[in-house]
Backbone as CSV, one residue per row, in Angstrom:
resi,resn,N_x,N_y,N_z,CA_x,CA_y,CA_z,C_x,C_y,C_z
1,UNK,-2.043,15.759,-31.010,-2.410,15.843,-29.603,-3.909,16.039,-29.462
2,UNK,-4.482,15.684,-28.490,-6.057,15.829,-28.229,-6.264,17.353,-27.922
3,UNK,-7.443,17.549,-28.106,-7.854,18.828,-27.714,-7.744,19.197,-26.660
4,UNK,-7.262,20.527,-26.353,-7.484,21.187,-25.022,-9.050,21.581,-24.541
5,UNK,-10.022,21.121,-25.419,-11.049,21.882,-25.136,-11.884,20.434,-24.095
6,UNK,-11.249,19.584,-23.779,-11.618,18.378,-23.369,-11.888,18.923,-21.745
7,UNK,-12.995,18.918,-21.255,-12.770,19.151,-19.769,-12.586,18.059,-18.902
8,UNK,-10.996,18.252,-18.194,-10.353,17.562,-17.359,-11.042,17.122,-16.337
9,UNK,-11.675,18.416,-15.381,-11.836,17.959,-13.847,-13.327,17.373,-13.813
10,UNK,-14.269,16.997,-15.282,-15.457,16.646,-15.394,-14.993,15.292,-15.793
11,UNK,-13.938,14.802,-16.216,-13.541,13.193,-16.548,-13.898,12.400,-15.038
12,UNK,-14.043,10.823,-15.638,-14.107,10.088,-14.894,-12.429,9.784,-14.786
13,UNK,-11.956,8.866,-13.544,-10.348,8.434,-13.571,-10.676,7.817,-15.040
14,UNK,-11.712,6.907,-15.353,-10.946,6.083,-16.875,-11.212,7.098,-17.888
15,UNK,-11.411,7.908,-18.086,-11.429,8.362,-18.822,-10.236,9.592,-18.670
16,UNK,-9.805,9.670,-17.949,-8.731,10.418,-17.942,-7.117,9.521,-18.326
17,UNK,-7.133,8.030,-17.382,-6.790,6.834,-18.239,-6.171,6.769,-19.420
18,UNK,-7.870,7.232,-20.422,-7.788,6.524,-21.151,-7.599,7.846,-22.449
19,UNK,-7.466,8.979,-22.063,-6.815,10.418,-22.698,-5.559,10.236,-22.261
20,UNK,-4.875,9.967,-21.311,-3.711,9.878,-20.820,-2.848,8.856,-22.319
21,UNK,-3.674,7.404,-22.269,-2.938,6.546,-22.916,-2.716,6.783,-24.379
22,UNK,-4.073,8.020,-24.787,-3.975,8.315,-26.089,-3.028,9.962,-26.313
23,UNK,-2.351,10.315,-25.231,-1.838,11.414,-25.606,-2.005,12.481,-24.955
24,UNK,-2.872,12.663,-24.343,-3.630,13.892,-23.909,-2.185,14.230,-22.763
25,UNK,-1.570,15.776,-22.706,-0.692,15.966,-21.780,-0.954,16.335,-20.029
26,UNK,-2.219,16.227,-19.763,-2.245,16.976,-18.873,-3.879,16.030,-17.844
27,UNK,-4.218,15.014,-18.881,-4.580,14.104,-17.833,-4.146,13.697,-17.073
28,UNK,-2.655,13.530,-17.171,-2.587,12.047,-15.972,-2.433,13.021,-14.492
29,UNK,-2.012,14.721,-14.935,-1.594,15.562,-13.892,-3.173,15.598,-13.041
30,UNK,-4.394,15.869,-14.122,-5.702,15.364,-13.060,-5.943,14.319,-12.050
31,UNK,-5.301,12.966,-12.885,-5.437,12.100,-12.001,-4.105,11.938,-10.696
32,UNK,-3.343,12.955,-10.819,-2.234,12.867,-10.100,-2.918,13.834,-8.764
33,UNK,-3.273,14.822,-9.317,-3.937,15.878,-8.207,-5.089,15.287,-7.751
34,UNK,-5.982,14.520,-8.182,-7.132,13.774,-7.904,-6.866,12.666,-6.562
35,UNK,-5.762,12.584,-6.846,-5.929,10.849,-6.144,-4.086,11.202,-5.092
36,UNK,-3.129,12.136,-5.056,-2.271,12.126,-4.896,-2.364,12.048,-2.996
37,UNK,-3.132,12.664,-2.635,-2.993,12.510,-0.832,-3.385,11.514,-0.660
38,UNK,-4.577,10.462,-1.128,-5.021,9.133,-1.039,-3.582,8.265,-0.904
39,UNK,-3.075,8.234,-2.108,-1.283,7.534,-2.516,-0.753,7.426,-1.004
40,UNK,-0.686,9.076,-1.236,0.573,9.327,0.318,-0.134,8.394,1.661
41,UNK,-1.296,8.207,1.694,-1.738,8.159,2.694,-1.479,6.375,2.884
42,UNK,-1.709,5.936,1.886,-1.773,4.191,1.649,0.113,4.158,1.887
43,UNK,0.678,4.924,0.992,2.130,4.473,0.895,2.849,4.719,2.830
44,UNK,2.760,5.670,3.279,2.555,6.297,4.996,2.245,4.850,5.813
45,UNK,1.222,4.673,5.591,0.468,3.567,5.932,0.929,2.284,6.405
46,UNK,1.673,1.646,4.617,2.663,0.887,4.002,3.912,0.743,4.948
47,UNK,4.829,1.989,4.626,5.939,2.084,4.620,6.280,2.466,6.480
48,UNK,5.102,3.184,6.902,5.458,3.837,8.144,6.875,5.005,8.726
49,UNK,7.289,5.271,7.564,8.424,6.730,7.121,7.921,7.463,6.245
50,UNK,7.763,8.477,6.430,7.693,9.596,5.485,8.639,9.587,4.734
51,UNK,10.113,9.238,4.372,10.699,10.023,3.581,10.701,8.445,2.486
52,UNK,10.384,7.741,3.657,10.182,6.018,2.177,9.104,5.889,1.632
53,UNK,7.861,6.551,2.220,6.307,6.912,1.611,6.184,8.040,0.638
54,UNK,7.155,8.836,0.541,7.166,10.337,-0.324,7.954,9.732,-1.463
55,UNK,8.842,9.199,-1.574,9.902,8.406,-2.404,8.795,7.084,-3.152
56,UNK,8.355,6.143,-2.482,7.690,5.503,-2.830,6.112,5.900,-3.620
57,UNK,5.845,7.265,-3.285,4.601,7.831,-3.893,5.518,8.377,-5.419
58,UNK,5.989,9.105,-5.125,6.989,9.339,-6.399,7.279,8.495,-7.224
59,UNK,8.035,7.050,-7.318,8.078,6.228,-8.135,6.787,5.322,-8.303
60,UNK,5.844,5.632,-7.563,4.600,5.227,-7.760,3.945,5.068,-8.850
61,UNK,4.188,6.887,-8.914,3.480,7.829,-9.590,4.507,7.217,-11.276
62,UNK,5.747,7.733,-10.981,6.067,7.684,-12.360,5.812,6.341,-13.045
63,UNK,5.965,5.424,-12.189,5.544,4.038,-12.933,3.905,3.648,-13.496
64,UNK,3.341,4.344,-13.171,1.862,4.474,-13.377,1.914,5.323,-14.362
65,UNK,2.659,6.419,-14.597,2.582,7.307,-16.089,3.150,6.394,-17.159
66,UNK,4.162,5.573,-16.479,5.082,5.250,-18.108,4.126,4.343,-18.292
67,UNK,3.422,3.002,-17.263,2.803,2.180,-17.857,1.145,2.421,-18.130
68,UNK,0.993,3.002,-18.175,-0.509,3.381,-18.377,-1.289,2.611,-19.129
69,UNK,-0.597,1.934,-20.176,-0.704,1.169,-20.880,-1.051,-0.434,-20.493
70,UNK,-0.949,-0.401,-19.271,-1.368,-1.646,-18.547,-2.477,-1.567,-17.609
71,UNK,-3.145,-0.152,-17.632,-4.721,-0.054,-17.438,-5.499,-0.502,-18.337
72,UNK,-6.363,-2.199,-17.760,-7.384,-2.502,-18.943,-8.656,-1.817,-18.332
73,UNK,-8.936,-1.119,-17.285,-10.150,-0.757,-16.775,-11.029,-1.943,-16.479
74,UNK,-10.497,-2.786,-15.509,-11.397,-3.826,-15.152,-11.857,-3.654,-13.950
75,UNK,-10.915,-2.851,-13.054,-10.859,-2.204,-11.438,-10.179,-0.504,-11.737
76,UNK,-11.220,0.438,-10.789,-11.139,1.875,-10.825,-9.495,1.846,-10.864
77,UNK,-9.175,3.140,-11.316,-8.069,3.857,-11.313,-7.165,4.104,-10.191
78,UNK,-7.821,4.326,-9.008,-7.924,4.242,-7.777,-7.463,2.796,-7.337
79,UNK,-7.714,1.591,-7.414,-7.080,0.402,-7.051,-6.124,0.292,-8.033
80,UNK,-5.561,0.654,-9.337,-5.076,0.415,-10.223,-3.387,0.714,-9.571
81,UNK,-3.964,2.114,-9.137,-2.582,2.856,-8.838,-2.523,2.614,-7.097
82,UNK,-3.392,1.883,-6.573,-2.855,1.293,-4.984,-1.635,0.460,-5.103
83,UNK,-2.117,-0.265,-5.872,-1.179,-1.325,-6.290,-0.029,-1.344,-6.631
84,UNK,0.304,-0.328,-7.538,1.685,0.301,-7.945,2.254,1.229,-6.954
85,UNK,1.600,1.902,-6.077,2.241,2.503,-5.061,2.925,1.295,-3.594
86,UNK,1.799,0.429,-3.520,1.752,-0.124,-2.205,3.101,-1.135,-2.602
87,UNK,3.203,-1.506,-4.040,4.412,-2.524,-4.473,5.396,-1.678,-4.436
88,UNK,5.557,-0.492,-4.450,6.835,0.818,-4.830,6.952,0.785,-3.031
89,UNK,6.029,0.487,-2.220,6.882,0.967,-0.776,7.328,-0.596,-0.684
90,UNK,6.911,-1.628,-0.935,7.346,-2.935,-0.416,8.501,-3.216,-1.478
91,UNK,8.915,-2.761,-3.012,10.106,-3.044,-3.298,11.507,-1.923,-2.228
92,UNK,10.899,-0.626,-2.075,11.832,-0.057,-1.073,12.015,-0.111,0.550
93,UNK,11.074,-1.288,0.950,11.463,-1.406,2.489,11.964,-2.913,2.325
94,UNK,11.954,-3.908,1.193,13.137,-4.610,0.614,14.236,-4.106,0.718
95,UNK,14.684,-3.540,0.551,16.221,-2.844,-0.033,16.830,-2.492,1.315
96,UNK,15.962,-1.710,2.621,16.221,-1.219,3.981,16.624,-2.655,4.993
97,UNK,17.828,-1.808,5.181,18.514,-2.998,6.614,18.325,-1.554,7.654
98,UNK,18.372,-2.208,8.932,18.126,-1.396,10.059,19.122,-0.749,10.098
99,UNK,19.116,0.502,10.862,20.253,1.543,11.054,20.630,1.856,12.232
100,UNK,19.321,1.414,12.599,20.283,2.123,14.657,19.559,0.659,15.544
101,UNK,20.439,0.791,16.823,20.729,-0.449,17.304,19.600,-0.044,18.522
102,UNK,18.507,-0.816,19.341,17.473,-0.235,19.972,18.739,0.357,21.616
103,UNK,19.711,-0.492,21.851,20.463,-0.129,23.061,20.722,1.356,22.783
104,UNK,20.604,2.120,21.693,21.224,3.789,21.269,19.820,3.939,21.933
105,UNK,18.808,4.013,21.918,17.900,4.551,22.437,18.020,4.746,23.782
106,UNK,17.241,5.722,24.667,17.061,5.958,26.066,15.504,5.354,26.162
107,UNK,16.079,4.690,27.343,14.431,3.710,28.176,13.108,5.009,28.480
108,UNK,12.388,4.436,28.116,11.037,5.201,28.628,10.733,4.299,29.764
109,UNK,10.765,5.823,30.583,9.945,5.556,32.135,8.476,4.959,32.353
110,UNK,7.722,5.147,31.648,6.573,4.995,31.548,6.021,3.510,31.132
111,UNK,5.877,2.583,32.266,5.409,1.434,31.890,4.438,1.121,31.056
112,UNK,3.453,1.796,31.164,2.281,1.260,29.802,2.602,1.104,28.804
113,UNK,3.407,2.899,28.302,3.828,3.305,27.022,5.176,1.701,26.951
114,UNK,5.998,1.447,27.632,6.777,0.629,27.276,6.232,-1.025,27.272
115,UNK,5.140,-0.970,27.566,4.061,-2.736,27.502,3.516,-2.510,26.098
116,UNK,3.294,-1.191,26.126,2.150,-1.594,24.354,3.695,-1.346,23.397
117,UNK,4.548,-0.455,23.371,5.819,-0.844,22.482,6.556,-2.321,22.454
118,UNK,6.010,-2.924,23.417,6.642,-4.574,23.499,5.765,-5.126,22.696
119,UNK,4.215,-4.890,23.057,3.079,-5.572,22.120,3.332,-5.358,20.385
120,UNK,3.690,-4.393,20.590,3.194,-3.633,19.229,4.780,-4.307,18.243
121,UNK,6.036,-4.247,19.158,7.406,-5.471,18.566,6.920,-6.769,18.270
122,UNK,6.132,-7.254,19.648,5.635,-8.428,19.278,4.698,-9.199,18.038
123,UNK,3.808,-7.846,17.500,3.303,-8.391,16.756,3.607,-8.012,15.427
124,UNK,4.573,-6.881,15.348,5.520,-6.999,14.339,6.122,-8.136,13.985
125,UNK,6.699,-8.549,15.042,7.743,-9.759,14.679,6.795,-10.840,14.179
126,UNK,5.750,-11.265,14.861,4.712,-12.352,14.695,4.603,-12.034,13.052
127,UNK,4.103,-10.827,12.733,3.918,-10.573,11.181,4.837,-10.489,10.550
128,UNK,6.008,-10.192,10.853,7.174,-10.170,9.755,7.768,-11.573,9.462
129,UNK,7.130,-12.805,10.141,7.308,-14.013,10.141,6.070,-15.042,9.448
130,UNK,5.483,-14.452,8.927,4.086,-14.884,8.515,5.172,-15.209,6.469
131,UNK,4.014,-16.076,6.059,4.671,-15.946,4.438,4.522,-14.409,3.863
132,UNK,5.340,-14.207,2.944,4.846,-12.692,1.903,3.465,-12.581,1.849
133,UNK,2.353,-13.820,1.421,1.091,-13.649,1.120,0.104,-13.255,2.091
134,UNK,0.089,-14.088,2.731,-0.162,-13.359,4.243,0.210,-12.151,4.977
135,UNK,1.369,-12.028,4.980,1.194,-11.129,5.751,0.870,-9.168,4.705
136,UNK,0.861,-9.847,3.300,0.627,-8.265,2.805,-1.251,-8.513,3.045
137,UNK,-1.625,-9.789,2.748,-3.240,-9.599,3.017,-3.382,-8.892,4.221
138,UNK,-3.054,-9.645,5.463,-2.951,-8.555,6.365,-2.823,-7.265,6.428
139,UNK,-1.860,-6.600,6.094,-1.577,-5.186,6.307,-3.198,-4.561,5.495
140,UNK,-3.146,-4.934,4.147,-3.836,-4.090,3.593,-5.132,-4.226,3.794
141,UNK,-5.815,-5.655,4.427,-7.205,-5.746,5.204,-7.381,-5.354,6.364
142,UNK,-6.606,-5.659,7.504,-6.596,-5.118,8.877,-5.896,-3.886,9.197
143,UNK,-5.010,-4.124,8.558,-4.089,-2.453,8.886,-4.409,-1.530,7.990
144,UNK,-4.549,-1.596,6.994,-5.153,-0.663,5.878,-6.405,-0.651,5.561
145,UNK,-7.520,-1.293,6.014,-8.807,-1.132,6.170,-9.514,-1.294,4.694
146,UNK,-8.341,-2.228,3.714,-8.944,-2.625,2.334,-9.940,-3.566,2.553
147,UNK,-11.212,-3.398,1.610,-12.178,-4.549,1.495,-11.245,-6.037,0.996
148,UNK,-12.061,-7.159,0.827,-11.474,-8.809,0.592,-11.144,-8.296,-0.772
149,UNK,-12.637,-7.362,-1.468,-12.067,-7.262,-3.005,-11.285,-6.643,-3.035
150,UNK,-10.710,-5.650,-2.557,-9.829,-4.194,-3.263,-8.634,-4.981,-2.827
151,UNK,-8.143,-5.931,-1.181,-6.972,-6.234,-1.356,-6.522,-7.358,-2.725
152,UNK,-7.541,-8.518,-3.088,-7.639,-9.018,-4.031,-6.990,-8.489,-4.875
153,UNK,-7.411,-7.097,-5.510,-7.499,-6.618,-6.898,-5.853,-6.289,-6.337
154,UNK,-5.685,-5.193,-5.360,-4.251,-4.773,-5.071,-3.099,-5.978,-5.604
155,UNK,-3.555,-7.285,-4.879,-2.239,-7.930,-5.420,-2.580,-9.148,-6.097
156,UNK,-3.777,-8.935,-6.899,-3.943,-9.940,-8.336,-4.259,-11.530,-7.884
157,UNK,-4.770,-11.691,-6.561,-5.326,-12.689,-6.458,-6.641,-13.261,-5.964
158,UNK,-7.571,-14.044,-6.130,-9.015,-14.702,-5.967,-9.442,-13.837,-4.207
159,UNK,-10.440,-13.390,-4.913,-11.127,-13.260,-3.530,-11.125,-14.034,-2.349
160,UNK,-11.190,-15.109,-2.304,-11.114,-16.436,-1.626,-9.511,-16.571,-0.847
161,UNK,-8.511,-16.403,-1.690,-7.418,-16.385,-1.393,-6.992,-15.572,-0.330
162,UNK,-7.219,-14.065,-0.585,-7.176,-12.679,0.600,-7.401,-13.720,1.799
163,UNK,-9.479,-14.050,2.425,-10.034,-14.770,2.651,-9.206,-15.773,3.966
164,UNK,-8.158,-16.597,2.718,-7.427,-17.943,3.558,-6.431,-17.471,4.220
165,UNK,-5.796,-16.552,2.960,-4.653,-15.997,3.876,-4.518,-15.352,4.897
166,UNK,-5.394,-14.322,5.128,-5.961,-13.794,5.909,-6.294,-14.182,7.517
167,UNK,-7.021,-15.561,7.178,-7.860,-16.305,8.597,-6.319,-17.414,8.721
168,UNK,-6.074,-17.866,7.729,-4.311,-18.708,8.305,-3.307,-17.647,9.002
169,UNK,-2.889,-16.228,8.336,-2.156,-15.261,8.974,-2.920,-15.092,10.295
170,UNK,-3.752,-14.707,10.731,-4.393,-14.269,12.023,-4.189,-15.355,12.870
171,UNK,-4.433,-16.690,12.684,-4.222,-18.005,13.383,-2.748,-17.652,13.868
172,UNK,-1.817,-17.581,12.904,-0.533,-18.176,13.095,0.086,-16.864,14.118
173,UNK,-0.836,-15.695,14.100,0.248,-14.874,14.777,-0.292,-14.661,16.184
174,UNK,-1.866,-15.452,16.368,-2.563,-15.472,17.649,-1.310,-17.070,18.088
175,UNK,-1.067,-17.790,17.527,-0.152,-18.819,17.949,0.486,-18.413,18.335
176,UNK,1.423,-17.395,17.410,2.831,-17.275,17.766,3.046,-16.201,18.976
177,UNK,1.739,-15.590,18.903,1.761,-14.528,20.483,1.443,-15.496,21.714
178,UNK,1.158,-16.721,21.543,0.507,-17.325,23.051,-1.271,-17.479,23.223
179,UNK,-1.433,-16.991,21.961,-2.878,-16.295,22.250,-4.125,-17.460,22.180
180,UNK,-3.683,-18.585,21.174,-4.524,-19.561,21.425,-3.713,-20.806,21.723
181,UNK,-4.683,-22.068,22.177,-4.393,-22.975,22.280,-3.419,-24.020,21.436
């Protein structure tokens, strides 16, 4: 085992990484405490449930310990493990069929509040109709406030690509709202 005399909270993430991959017991818990409200916050984000964002940070997490081994350090630690979290809420809101029917609900009185909940269906639906590629560029550039690179790196494709998908998704859901010509 590596030394305990290694100071943890002075590591960089790769280098905690990269003690992690060689053994060290108590790196990856640095990088777990380091980076763990960031997770919650992307997976929250993601998932929009707490109890599928807490679940999804959890298997996040463990899938990032077992594979560690698939950190080459080409992108921070920090995008490494976006990626494995943000795929851990989108394999578990896969799996989710709806549970309650909107007629169980009681109407809100309040017209505004019930115009921007129509908007806000609407452009759900517009996005949940977009391809897979698109519409995760989306979330994680516009809704998640990722740079072209970091969503790139998140899901392993050309800068350029984010980019198309991106300006084609935005087209298609200003279409599909009425919004352009």
């Amino acid at each position: 085992m590596m030394s305990s005399m290694v100071s943890l909270t002075g590591a960089s993430d790769a280098e905690l990484m990269r003690l992690h991959q060689d053994g060290h017991e108590e790196a990856f818990g640095e990088l777990f405490r380091r980076h763990k409200d960031r997770m919650w916050a992307v997976a929250l984000r993601t998932a929009r449930d707490p109890e599928i964002a807490a679940d999804a940070v959890q298997d996040g997490f463990i899938n990032a310990f077992r594979r560690a081994d698939s950190f080459r350090g080409d992108s921070p630690a920090t995008t490494w493990l976006h990626r494995i979290v943000v795929n851990a809420c989108l394999d578990r809101l896969r799996k989710i069929k709806p549970t309650s029917n909107l007629d169980d609900h009681e109407p809100v009185e309040t017209r505004d509040y019930h115009q921007s909940v129509e908007v806000r269906m609407d452009i759900r639906a517009a996005l949940d109709r977009l391809p897979e590629g698109q519409r995760l560029a989306l979330i994680l550039v516009d809704m998640q406030g990722l740079s072209v690179a970091e969503a790139a790196i998140a899901l392993d494709v050309a800068q350029g690509t984010i980019k198309s998908r991106c300006a084609r998704g935005r087209s298609a859901i200003a279409q599909d709202l009425g919004l352009s010509p």
